[in-house]
PyMOL Python script that loads the backbone (N, CA, C, O; Angstrom):
from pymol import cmd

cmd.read_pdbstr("""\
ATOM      1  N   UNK A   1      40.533-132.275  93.378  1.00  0.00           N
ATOM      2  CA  UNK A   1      39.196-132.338  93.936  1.00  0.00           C
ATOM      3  C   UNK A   1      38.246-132.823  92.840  1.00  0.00           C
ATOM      4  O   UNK A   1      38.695-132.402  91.773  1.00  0.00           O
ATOM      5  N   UNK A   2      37.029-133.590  92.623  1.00  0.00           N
ATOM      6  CA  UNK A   2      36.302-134.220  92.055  1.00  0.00           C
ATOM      7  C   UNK A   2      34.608-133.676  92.596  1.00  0.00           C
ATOM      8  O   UNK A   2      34.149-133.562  93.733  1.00  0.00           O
ATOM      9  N   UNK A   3      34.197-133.510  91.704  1.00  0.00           N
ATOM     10  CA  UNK A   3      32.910-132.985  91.525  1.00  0.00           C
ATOM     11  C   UNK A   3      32.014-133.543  90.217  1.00  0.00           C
ATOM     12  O   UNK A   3      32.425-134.021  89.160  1.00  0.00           O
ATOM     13  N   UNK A   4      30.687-133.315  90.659  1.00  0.00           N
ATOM     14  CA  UNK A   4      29.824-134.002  88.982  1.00  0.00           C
ATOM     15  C   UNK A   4      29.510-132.787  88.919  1.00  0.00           C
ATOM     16  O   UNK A   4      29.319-131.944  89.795  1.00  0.00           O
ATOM     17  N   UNK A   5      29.457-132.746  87.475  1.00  0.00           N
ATOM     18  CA  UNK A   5      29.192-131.633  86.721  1.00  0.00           C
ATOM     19  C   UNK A   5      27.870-132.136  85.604  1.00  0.00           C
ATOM     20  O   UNK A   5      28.122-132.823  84.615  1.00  0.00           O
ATOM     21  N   UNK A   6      26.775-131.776  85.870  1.00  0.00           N
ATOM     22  CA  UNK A   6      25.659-132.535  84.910  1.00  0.00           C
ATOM     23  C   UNK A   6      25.582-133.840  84.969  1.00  0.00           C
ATOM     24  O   UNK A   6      25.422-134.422  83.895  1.00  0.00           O
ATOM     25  N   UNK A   7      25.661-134.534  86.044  1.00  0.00           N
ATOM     26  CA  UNK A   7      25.998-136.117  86.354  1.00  0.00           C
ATOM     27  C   UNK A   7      27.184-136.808  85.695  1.00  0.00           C
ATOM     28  O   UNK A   7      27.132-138.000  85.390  1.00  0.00           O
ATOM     29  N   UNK A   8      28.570-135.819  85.413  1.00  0.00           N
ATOM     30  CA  UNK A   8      29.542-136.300  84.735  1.00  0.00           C
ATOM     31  C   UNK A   8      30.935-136.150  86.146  1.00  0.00           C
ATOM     32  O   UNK A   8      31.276-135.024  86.505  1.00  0.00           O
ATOM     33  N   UNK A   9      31.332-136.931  86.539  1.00  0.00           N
ATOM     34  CA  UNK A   9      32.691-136.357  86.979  1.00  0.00           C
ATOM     35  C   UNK A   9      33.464-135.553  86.340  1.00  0.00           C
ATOM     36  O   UNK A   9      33.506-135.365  85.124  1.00  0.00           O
ATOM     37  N   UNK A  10      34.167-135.008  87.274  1.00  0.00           N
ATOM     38  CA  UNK A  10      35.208-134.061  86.727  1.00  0.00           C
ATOM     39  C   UNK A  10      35.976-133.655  87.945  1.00  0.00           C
ATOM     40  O   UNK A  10      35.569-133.186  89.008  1.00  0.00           O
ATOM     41  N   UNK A  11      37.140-133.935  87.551  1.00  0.00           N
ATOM     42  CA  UNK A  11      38.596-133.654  88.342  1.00  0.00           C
ATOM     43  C   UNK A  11      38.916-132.290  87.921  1.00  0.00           C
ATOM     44  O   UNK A  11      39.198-131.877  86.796  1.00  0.00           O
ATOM     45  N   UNK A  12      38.831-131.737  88.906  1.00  0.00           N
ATOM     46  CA  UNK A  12      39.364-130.039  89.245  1.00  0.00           C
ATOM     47  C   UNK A  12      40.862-129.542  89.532  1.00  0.00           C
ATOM     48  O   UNK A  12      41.458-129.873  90.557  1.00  0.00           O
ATOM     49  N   UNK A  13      41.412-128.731  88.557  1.00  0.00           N
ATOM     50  CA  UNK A  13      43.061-128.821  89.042  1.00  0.00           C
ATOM     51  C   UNK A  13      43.695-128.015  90.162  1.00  0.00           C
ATOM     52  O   UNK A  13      44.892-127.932  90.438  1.00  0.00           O
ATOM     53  N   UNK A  14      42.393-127.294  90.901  1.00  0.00           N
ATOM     54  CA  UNK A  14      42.690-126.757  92.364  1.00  0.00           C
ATOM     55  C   UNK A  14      41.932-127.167  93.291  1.00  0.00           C
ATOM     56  O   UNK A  14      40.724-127.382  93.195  1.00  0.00           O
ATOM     57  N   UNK A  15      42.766-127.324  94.451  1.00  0.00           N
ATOM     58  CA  UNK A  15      41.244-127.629  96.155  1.00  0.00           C
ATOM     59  C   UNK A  15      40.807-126.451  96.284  1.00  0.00           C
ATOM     60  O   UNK A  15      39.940-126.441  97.157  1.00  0.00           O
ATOM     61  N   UNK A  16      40.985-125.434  95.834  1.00  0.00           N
ATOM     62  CA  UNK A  16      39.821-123.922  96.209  1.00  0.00           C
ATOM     63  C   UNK A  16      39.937-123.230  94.797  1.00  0.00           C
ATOM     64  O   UNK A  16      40.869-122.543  94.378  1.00  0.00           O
ATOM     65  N   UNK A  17      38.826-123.560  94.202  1.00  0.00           N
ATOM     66  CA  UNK A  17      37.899-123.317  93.254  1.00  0.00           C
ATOM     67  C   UNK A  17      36.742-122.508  93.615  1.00  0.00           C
ATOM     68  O   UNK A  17      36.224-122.724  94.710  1.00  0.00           O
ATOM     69  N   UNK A  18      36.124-121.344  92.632  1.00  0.00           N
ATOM     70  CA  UNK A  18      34.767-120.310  93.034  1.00  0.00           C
ATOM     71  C   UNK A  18      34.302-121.011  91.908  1.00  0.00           C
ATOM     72  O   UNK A  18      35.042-121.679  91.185  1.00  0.00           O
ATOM     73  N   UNK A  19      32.852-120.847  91.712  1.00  0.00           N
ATOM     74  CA  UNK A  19      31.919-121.189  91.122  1.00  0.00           C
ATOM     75  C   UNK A  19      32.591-120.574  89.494  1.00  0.00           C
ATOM     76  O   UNK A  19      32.724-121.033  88.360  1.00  0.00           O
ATOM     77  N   UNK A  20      32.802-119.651  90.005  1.00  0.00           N
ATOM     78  CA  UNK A  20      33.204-118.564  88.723  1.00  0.00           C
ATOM     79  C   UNK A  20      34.593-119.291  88.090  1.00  0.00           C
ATOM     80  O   UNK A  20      34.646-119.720  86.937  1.00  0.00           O
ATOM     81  N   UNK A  21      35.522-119.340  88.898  1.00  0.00           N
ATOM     82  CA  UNK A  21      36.718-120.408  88.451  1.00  0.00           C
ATOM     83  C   UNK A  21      36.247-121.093  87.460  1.00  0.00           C
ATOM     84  O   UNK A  21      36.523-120.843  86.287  1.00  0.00           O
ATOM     85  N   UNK A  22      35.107-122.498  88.033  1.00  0.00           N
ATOM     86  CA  UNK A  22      34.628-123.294  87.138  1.00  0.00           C
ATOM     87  C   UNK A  22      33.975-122.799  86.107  1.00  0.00           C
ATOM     88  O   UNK A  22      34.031-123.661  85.230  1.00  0.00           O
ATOM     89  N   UNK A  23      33.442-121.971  85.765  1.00  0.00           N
ATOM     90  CA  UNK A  23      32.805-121.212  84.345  1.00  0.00           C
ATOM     91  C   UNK A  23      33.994-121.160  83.752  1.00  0.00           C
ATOM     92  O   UNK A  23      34.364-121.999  82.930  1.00  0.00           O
ATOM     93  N   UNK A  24      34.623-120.250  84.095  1.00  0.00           N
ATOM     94  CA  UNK A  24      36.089-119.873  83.547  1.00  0.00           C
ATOM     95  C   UNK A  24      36.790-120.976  83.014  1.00  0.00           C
ATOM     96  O   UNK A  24      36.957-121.020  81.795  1.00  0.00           O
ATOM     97  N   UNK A  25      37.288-122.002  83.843  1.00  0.00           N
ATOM     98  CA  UNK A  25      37.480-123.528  83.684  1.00  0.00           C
ATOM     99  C   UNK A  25      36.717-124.301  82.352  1.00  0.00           C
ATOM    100  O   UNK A  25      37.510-124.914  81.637  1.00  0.00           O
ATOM    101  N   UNK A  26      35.531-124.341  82.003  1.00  0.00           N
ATOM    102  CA  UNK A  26      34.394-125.092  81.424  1.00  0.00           C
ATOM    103  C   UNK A  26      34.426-124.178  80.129  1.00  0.00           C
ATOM    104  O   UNK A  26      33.824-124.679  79.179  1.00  0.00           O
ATOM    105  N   UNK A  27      35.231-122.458  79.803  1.00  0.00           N
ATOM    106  CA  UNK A  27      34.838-121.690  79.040  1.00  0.00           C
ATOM    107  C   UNK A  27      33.518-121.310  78.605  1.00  0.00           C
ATOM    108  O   UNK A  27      32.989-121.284  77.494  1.00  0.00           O
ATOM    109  N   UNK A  28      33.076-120.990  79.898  1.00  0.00           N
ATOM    110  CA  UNK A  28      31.627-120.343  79.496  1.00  0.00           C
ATOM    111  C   UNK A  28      31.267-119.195  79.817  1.00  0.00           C
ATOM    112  O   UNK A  28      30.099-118.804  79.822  1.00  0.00           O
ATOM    113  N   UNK A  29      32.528-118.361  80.202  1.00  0.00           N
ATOM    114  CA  UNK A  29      32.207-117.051  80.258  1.00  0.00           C
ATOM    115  C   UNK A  29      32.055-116.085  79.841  1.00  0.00           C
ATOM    116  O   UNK A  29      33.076-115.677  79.288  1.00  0.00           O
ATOM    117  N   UNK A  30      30.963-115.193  79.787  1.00  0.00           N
ATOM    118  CA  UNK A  30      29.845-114.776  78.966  1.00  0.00           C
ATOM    119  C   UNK A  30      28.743-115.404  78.672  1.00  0.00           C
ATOM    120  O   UNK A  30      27.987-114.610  78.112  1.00  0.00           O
ATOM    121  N   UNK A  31      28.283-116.433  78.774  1.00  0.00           N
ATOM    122  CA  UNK A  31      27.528-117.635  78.422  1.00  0.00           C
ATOM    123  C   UNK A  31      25.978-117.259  79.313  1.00  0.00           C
ATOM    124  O   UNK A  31      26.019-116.757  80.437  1.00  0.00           O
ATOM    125  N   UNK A  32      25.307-117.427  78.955  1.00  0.00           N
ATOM    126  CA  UNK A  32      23.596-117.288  79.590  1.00  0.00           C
ATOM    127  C   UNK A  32      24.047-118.803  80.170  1.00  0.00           C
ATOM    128  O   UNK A  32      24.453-119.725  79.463  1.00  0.00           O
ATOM    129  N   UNK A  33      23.913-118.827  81.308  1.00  0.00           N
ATOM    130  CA  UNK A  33      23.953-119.895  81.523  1.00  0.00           C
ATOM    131  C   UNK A  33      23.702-119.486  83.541  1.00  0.00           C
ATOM    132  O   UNK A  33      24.161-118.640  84.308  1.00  0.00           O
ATOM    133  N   UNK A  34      22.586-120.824  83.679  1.00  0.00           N
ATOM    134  CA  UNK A  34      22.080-120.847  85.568  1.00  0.00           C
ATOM    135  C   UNK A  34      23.114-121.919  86.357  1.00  0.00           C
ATOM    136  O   UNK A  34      23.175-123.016  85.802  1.00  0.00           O
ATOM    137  N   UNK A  35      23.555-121.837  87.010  1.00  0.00           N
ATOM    138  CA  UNK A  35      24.647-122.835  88.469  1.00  0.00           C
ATOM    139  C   UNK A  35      23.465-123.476  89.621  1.00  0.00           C
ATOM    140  O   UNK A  35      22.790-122.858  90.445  1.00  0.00           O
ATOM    141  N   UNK A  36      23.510-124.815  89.346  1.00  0.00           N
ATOM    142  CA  UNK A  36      22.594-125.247  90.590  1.00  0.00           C
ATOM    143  C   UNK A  36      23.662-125.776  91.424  1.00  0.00           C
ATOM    144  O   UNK A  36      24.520-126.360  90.762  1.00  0.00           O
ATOM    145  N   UNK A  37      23.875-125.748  92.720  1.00  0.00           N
ATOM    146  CA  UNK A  37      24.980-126.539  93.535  1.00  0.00           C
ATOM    147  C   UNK A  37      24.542-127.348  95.006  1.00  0.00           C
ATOM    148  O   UNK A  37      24.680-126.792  96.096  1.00  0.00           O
ATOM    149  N   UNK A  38      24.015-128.693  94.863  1.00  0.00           N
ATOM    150  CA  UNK A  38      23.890-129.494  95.441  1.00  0.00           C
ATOM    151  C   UNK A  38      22.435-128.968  95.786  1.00  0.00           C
ATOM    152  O   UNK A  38      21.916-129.038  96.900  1.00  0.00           O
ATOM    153  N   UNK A  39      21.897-128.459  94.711  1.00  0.00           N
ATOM    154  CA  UNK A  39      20.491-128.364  95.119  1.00  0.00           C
ATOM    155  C   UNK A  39      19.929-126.945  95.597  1.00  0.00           C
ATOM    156  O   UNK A  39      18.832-126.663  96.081  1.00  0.00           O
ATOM    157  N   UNK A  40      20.985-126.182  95.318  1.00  0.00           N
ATOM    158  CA  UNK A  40      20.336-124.883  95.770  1.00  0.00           C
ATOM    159  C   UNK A  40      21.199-123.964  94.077  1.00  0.00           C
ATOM    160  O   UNK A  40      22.339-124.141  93.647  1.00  0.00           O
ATOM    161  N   UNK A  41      19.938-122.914  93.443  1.00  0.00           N
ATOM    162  CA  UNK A  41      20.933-121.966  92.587  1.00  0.00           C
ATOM    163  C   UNK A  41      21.904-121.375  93.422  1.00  0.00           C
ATOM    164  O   UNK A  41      21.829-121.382  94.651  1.00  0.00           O
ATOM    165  N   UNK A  42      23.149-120.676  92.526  1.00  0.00           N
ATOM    166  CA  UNK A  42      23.858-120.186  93.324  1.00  0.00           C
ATOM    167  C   UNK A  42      23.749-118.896  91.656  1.00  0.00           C
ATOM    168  O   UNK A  42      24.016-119.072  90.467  1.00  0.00           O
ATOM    169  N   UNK A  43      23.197-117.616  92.499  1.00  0.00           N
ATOM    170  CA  UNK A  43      22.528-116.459  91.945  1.00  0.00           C
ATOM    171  C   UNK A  43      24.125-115.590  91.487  1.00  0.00           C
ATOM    172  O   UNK A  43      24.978-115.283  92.320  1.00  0.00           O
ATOM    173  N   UNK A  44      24.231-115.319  90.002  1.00  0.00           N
ATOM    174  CA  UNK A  44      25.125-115.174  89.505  1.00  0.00           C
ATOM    175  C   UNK A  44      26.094-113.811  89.871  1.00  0.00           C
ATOM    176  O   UNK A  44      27.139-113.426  89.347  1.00  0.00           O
ATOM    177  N   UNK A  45      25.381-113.317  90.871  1.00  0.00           N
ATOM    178  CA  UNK A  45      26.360-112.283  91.663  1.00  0.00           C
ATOM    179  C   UNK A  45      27.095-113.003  92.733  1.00  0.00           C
ATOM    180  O   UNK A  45      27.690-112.226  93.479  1.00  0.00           O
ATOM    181  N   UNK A  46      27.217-114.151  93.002  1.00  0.00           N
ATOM    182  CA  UNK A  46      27.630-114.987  93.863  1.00  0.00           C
ATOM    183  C   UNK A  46      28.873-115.990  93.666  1.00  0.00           C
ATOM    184  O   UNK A  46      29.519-116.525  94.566  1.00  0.00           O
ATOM    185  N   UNK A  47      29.084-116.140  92.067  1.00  0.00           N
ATOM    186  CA  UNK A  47      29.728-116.818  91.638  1.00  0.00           C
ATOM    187  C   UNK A  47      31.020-117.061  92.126  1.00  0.00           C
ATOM    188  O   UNK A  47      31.538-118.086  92.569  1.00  0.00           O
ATOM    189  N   UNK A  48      31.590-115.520  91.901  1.00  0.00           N
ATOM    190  CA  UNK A  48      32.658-115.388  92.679  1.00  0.00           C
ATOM    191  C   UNK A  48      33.147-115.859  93.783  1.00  0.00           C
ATOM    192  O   UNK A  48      34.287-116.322  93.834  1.00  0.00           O
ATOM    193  N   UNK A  49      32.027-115.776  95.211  1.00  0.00           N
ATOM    194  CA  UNK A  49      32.215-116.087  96.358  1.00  0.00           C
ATOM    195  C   UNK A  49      32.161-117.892  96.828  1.00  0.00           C
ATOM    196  O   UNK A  49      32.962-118.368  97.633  1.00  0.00           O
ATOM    197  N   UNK A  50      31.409-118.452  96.359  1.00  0.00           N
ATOM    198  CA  UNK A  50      30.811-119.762  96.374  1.00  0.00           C
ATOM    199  C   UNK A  50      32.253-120.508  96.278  1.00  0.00           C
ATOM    200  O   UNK A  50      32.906-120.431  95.237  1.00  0.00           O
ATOM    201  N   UNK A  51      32.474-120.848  96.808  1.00  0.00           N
ATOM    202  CA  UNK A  51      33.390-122.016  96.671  1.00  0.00           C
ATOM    203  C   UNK A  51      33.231-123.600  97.173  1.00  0.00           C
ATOM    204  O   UNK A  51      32.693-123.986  98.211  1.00  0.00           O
ATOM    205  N   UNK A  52      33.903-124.458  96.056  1.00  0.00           N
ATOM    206  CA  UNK A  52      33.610-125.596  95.406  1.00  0.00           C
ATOM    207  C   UNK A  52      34.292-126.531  96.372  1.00  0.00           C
ATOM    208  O   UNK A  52      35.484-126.601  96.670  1.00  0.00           O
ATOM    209  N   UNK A  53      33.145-127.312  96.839  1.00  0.00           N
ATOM    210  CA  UNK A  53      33.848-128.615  97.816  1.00  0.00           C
ATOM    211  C   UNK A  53      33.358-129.838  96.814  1.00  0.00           C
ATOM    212  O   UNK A  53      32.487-130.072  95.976  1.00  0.00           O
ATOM    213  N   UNK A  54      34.804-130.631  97.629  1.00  0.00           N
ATOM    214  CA  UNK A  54      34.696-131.938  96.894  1.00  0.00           C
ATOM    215  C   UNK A  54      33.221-132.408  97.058  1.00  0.00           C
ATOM    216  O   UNK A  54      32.325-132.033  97.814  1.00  0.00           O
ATOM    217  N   UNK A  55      33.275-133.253  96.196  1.00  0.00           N
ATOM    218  CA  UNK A  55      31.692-134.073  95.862  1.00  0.00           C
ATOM    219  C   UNK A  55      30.431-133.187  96.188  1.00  0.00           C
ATOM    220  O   UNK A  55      29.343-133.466  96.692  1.00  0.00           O
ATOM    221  N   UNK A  56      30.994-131.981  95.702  1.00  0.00           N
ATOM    222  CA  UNK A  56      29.340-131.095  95.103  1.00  0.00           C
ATOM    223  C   UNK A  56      29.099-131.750  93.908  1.00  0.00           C
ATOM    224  O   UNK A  56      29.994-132.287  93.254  1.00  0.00           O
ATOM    225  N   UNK A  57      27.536-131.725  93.486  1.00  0.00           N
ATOM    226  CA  UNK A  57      26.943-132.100  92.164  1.00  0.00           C
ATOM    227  C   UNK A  57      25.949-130.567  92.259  1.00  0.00           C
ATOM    228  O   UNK A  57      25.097-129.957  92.905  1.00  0.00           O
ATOM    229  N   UNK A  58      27.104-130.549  90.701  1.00  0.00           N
ATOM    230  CA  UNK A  58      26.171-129.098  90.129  1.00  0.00           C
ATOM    231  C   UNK A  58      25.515-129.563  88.706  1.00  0.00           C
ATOM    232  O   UNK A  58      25.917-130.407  87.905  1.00  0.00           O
ATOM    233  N   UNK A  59      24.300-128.671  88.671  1.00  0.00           N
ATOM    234  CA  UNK A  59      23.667-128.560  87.115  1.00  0.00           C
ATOM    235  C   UNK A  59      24.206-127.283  86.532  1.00  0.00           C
ATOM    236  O   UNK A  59      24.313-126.352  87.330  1.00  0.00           O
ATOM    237  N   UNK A  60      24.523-127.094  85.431  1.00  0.00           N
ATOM    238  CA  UNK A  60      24.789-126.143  84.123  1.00  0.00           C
ATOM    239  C   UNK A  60      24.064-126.174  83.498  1.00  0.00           C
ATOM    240  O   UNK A  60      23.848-127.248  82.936  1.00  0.00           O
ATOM    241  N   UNK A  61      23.349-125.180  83.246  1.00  0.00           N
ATOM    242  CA  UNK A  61      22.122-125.024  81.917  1.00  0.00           C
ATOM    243  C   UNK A  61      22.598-123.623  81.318  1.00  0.00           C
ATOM    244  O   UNK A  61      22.983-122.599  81.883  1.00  0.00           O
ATOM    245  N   UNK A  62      22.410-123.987  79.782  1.00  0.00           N
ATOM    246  CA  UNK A  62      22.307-122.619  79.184  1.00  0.00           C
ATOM    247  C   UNK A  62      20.976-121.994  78.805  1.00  0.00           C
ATOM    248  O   UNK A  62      20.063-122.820  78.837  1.00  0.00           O
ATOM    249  N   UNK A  63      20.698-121.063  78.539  1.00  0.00           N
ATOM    250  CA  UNK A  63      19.451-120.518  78.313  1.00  0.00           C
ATOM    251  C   UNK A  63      19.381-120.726  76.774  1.00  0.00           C
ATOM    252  O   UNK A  63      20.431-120.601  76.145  1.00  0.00           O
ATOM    253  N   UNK A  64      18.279-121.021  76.140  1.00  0.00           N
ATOM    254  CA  UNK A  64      18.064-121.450  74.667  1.00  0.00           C
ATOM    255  C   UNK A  64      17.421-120.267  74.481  1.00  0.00           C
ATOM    256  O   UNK A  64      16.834-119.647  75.368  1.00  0.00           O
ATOM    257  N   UNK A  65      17.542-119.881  73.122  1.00  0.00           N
ATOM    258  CA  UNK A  65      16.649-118.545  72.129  1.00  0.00           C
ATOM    259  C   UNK A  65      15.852-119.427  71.225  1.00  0.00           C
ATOM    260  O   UNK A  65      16.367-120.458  70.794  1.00  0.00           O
ATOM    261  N   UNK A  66      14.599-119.085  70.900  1.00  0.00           N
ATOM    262  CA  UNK A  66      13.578-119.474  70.069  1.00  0.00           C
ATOM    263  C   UNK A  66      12.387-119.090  69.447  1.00  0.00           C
ATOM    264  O   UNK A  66      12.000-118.146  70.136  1.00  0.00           O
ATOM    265  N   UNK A  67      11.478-119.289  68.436  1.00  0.00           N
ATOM    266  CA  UNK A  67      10.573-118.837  68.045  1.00  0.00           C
ATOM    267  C   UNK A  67       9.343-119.405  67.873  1.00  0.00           C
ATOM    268  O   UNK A  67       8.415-118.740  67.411  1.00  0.00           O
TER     269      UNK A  67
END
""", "prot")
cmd.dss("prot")
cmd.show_as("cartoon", "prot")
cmd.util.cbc("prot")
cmd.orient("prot")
């Protein structure tokens, strides 16, 4: 399955993938980091459930620390 990830493709090595998969996948778990998916957040108690269809375009952002 194929999805953009930050306007990048990316080939997925399962057809049923959770949002959370893909963190897991990307190694960002633990990571401050927000899931936009085709235009809507997907609220991080959700991760789990959300599952990933071909040609979603998601944003990944991490949260920055600063002074």
């Amino acid at each position: 399955m194929q999805i953009l990830v930050n306007g990048k493709a990316m080939q997925l090595p399962s057809e049923a993938m959770t949002v959370m998969a893909l963190v897991e996948h990307m190694q960002l778990t633990g990571k401050r980091i927000a899931v936009e998916r085709n235009g809507d957040i997907v609220p991080r108690s959700q991760f789990h459930a959300v599952q990933l269809q071909g040609n979603d375009k998601l944003e990944i952002v991490g949260a920055v620390g600063g002074g």
